[in-house]
C-alpha positions as CSV (number, residue, x, y, z in Angstrom):
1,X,-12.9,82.9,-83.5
2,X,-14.6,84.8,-80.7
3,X,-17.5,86.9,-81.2
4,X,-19.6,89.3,-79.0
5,X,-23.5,88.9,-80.0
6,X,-25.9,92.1,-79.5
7,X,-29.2,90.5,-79.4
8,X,-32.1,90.7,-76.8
9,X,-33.1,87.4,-78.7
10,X,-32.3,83.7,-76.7
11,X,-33.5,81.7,-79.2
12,X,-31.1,83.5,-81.8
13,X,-28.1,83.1,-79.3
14,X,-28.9,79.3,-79.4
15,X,-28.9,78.9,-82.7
16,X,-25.4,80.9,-83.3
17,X,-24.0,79.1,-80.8
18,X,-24.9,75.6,-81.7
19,X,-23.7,76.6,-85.4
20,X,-20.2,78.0,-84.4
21,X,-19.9,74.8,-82.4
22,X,-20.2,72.6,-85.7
23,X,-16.9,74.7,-87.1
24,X,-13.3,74.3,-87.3
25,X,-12.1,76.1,-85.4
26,X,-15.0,76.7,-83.5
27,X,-17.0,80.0,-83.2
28,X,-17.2,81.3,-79.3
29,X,-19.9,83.4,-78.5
30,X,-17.9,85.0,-75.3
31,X,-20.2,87.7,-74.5
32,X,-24.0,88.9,-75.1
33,X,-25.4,92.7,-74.6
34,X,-29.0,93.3,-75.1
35,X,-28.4,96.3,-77.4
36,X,-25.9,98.8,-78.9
37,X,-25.8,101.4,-75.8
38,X,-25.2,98.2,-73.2
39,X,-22.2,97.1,-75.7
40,X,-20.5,100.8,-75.8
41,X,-21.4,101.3,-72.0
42,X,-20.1,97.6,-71.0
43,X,-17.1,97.4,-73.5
44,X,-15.7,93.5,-73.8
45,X,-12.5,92.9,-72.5
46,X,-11.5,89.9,-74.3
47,X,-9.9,90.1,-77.8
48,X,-12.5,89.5,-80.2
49,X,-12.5,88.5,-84.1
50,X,-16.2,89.5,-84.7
51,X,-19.3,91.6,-83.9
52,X,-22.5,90.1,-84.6
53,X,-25.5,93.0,-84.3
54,X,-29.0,92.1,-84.6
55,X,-30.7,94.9,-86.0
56,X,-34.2,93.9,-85.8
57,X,-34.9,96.0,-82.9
58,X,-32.7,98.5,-83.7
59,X,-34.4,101.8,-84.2
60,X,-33.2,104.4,-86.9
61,X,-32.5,107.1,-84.9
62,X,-30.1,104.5,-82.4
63,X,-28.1,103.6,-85.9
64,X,-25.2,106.3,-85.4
65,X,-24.3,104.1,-82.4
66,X,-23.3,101.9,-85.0
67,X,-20.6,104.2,-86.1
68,X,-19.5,104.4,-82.7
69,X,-19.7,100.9,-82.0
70,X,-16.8,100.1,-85.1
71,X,-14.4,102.6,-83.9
72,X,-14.5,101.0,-80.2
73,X,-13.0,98.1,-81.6
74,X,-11.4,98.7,-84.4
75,X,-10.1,96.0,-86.6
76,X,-12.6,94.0,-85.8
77,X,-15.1,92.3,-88.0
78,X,-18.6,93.3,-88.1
79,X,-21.7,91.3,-89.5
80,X,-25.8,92.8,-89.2
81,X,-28.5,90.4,-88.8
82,X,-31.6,92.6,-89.7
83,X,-35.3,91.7,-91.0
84,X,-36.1,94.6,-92.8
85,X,-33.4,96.7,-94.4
86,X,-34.0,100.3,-93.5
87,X,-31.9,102.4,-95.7
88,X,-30.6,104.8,-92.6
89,X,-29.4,101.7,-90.8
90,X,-27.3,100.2,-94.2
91,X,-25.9,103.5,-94.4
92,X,-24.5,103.7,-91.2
93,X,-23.8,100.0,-91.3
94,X,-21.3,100.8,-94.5
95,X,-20.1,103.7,-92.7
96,X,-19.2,101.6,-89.1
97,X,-17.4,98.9,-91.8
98,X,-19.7,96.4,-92.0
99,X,-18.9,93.6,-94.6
100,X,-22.1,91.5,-94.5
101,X,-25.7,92.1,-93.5
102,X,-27.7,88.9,-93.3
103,X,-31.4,88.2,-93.5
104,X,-33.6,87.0,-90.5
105,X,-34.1,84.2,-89.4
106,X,-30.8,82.9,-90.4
107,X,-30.2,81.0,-93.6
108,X,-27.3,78.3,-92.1
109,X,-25.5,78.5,-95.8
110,X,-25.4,82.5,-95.9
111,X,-24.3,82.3,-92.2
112,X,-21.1,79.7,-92.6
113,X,-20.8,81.5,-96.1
114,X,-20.4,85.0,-94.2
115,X,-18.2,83.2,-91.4
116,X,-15.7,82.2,-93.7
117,X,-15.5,85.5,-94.8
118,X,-14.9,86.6,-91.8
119,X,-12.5,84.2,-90.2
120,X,-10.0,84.6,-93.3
121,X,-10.6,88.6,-93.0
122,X,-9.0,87.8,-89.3
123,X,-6.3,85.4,-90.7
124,X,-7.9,82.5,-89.3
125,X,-7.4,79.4,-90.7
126,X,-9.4,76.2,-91.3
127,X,-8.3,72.8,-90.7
128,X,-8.6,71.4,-93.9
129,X,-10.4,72.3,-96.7
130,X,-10.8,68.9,-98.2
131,X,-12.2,68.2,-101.6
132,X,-15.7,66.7,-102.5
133,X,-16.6,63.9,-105.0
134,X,-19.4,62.8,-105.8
135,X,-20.3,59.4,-107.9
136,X,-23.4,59.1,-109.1
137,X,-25.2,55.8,-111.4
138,X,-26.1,56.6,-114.7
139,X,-28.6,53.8,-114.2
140,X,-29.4,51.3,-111.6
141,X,-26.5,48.7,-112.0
142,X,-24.2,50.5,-113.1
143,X,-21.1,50.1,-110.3
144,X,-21.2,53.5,-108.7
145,X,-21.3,52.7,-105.2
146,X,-19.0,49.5,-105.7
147,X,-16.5,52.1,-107.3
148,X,-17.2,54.7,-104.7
149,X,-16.5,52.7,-102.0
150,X,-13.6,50.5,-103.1
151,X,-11.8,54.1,-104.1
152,X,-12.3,55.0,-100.9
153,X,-10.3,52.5,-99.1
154,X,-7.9,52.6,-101.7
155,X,-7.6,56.6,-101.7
156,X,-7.0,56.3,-97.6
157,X,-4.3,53.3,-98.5
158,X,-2.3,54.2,-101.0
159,X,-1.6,57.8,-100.4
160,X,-2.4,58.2,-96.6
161,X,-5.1,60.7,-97.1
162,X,-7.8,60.5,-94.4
163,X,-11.1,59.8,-96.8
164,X,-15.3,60.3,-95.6
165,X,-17.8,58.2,-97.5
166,X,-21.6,59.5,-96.8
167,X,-23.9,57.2,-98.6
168,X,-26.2,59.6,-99.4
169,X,-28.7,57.0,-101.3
170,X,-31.1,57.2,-98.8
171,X,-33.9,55.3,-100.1
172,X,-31.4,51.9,-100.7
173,X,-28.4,52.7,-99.1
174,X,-25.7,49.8,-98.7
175,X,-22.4,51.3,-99.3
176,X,-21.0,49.9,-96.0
177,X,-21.6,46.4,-96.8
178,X,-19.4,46.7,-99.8
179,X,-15.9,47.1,-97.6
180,X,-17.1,46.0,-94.0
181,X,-18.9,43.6,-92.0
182,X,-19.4,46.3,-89.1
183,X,-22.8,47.2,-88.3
184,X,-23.5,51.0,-88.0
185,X,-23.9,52.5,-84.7
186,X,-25.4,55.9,-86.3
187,X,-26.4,56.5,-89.8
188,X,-27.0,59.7,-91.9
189,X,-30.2,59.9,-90.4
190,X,-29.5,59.7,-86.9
191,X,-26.8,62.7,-87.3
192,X,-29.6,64.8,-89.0
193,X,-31.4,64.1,-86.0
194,X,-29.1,65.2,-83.9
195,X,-27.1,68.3,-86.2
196,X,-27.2,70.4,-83.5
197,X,-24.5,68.3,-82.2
198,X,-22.4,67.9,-85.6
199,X,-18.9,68.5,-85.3
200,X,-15.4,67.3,-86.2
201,X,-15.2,64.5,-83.0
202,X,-19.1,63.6,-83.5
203,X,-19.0,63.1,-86.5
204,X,-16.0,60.7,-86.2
205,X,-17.9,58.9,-83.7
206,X,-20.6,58.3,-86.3
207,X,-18.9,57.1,-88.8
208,X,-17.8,53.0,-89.5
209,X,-13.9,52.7,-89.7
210,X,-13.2,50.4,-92.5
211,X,-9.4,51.9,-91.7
212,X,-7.9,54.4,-89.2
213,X,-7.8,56.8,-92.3
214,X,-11.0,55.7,-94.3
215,X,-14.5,56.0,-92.6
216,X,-18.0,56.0,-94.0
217,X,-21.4,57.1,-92.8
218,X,-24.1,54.8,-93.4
219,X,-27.5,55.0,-94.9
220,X,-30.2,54.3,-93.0
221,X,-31.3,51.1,-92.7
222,X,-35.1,52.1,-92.5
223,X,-36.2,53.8,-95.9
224,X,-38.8,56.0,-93.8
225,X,-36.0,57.5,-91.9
226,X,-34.7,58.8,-95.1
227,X,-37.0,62.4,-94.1
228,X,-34.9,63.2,-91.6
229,X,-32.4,64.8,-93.7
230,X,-33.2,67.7,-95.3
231,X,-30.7,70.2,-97.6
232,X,-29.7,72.4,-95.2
233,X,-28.3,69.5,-92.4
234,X,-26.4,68.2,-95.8
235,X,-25.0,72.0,-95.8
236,X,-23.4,71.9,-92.2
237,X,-22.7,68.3,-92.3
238,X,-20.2,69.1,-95.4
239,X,-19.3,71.6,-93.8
240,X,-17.6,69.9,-90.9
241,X,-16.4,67.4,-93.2
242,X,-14.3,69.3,-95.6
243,X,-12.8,70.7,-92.6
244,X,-11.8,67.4,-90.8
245,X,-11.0,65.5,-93.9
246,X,-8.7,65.6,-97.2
247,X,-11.3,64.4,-99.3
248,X,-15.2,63.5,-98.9
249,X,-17.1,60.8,-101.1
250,X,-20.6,60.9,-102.1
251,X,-22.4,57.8,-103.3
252,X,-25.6,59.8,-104.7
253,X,-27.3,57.2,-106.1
254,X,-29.5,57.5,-108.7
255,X,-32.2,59.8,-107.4
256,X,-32.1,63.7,-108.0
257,X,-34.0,65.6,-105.1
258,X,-32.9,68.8,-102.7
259,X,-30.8,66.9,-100.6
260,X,-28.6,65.5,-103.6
261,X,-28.6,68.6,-105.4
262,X,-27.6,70.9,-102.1
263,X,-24.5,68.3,-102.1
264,X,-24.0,68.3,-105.9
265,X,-23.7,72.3,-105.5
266,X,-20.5,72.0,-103.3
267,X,-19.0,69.2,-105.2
268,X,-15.4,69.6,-106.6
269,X,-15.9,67.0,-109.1
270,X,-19.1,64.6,-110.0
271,X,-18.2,61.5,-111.3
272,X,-21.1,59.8,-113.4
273,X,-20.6,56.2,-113.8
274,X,-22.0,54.4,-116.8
275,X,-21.3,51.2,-118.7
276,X,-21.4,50.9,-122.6
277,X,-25.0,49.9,-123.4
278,X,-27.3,52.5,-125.1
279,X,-29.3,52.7,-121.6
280,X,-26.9,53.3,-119.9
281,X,-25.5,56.2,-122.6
282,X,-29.9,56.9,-122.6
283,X,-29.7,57.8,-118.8
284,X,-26.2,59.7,-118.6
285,X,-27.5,62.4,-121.1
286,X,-30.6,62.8,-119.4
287,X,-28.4,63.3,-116.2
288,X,-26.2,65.7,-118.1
289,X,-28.9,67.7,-119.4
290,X,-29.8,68.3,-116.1
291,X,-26.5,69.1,-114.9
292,X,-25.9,71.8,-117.9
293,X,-29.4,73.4,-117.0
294,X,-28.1,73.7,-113.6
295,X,-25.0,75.4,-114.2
296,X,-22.6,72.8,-113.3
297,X,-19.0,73.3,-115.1
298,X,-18.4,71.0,-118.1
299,X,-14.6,70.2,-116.3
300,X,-16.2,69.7,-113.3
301,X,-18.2,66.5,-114.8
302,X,-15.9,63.3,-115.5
303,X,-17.2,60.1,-116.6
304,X,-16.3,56.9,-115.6
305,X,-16.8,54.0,-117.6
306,X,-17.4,50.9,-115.8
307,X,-17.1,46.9,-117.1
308,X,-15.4,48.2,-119.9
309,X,-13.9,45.8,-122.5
310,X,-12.2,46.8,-125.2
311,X,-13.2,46.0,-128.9
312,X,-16.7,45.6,-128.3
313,X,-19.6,47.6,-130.9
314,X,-19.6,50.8,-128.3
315,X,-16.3,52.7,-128.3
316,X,-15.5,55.3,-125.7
317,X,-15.6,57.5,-129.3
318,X,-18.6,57.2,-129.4
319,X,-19.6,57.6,-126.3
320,X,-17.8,61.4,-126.1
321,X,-19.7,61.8,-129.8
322,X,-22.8,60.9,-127.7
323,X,-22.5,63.1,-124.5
324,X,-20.0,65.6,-125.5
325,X,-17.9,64.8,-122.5
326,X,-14.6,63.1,-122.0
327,X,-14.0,59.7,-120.5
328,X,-11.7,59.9,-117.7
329,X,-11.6,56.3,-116.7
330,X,-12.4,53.0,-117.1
331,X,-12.6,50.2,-114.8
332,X,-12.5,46.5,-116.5
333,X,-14.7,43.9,-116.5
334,X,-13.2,42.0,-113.8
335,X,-16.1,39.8,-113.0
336,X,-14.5,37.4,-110.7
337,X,-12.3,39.4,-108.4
338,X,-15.1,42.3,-108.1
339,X,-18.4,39.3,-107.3
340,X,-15.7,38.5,-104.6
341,X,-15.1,41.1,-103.2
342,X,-18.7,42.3,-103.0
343,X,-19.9,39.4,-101.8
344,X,-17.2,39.2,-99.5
345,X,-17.8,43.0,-98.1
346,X,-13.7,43.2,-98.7
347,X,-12.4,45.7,-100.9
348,X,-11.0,44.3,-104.1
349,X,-7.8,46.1,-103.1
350,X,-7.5,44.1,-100.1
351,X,-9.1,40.8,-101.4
352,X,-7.5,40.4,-104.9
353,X,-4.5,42.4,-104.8
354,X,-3.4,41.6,-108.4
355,X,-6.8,41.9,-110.1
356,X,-7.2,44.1,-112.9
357,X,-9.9,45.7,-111.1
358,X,-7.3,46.7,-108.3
359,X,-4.8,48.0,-110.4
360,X,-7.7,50.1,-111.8
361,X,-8.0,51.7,-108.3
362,X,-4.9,52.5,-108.0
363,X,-5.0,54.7,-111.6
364,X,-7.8,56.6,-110.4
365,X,-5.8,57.1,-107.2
366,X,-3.0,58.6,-109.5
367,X,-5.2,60.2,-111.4
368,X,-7.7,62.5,-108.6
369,X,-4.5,62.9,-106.6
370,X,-2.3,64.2,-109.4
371,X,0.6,62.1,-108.1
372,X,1.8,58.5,-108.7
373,X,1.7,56.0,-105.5
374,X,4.9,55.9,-104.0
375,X,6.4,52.5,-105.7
376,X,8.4,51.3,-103.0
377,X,8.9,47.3,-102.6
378,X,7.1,47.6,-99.2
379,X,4.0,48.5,-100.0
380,X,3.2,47.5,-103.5
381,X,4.8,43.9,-102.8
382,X,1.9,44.3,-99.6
383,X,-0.7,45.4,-102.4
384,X,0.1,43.3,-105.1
385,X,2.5,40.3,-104.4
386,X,4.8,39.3,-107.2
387,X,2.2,38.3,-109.4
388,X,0.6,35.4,-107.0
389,X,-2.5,34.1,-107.4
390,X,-5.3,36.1,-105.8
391,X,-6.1,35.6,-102.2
């Protein structure tokens, strides 16, 4: 999408166009005039999407040029970045067509947000718009990141989906050691460090490639590093993501701060994971509670039951009885092929291809994808054998 900027302000045509360069497609600042009467005087030639005014040095009596500004290029969109809203300047703004007027200095979220608009306004299209979930422990020990992980590689396998793990448990973040041996080159922190840069090939370059189609990027191994990210790099970092891949995994941990709930806020669907001990059922309706007093969707919450054997005291009744939310899944208690393939760092998928804990994955496959994996000889006689022993 190209834009022409109207600003007298450097810093603020920096900061636009180090944030159009973390979209997909890209936002192109092709031209810059100091103020309204330099844009009608030196009109742009190139076809342009978008007109970006910044209105904080706009006086009232130069708003009219506004009006005159929309019909030179009709059809295109218009957006006002102002610091003050002076009533004269909205009403000419509304006149000229302008569809959003944002707040200075620029809010990242309200920017993309107002983007977006903007883009689809023009019929432009995104890449992808790939779906977020989000796991989360009910309590320490629970198998959120294990599940998280070994979903991943199995989502990426089995339906050829191109997955993102961020392993947004900053404080103890491990998730990478639970499918790979590879050390990370950058972590979550280093990107934040750097989110100037963040875009679809950077972030690939950041990320460790368990497969071509399945990546993950890693906590950091320095807990004091954690700071670096704050809510708003979380915002563009998503961002980029959605747009570059079908879905994105979140292993949240078990903490609840601004950078968790910023990512929780644009999650498609939060998966709690919990096993059946009163603790564990304890912790998950704390975690709901805070969840309902957020706002969050009831649908948009499915629990996940994990070591789960059947006839024991605790039934998955009463667990619903307990929460007043549905179990979606359950993964067994597969002690042996899971210790394995943790220990291992080999998904379970790869490792023990006829465990019971891999033919969980590939339900859970079936059931976020709304499809059944494609039952030819090749590839589940690759996954699971013909009933072998487990490698």
């Amino acid at each position: 999408m190209k834009a022409l900027l109207i600003s007298r302000a450097s810093q603020l045509h920096a900061e636009i166009a180090s944030l159009g360069a973390a979209r997909a497609p890209l936002l192109e600042v092709c031209a810059v005039r100091a103020s309204l009467r330099e844009a009608l005087d030196r009109p742009e030639s190139a076809s342009l999407q978008l007109l970006i005014v910044d209105a904080s040095e706009i006086e009232p009596s130069e708003a009219v040029l506004l009006e005159r500004l929309g019909r030179q290029y009709p059809g295109t969109q218009l957006m006002l970045l102002a610091d003050q809203h002076h009533p004269e300047l909205l009403i000419r703004a509304m006149r000229a067509g302008v569809r959003d007027v944002l707040q200075l200095p620029l809010v990242q979220r309200a920017f993309h947000e107002a983007l977006d608009r903007a883009a689809a306004a023009a019929g432009i299209s995104t890449l992808r718009e790939g779906k977020v979930l989000a796991f989360i422990a009910c309590k320490g020990g629970s198998g959120a990141t294990f599940i998280s992980t070994n979903f991943g590689y199995a989502l990426a396998t089995l339906s050829a989906k191109r997955v993102l793990l961020i392993d947004l448990n900053r404080q103890f973040g491990d998730a990478a050691l639970y499918v790979s041996d590879q050390k990370p080159a950058m972590t979550l922190s280093d990107v934040c460090a750097q989110i100037a840069r963040v875009d679809g090939p950077f972030l690939e370059s950041c990320v460790v490639h368990v497969t071509p189609g399945f990546g993950m990027l890693a906590a950091a191994d320095d807990a004091a590093h954690a700071k670096e990210a704050r809510p708003e790099h979380i915002d563009s970092i998503l961002r980029v993501a959605r747009q570059h891949y079908d879905y994105v995994l979140l292993d949240i941990g078990r903490q609840i701060d601004a950078v968790s709930l910023r990512a929780l806020d644009v999650t498609d669907t939060i998966y709690p994971v919990l096993q059946l001990a009163l603790p564990d059922i304890r912790d998950a309706r704390r975690l709901l509670d805070i969840f309902r007093s957020l706002g969050y969707a009831l649908d948009d919450i499915r629990l996940v039951v994990n070591r789960y054997e059947k006839g024991g005291k605790l039934r998955l009744q009463d667990l619903h009885t307990a929460l007043g939310c549905e179990v979606v899944h359950t993964f067994p208690n597969d002690y042996v092929a899971v210790t394995d393939s943790v220990n291992q760092g080999v998904p379970v998928l790869q490792l023990s291809r006829a465990s019971a804990a891999a033919r969980s994955l590939v339900e859970l496959v079936e059931l976020v994808t709304g499809s059944r994996v494609q039952e030819s000889r090749g590839l589940l006689e690759r996954l699971f054998g013909r009933g072998e022993p487990n490698d």
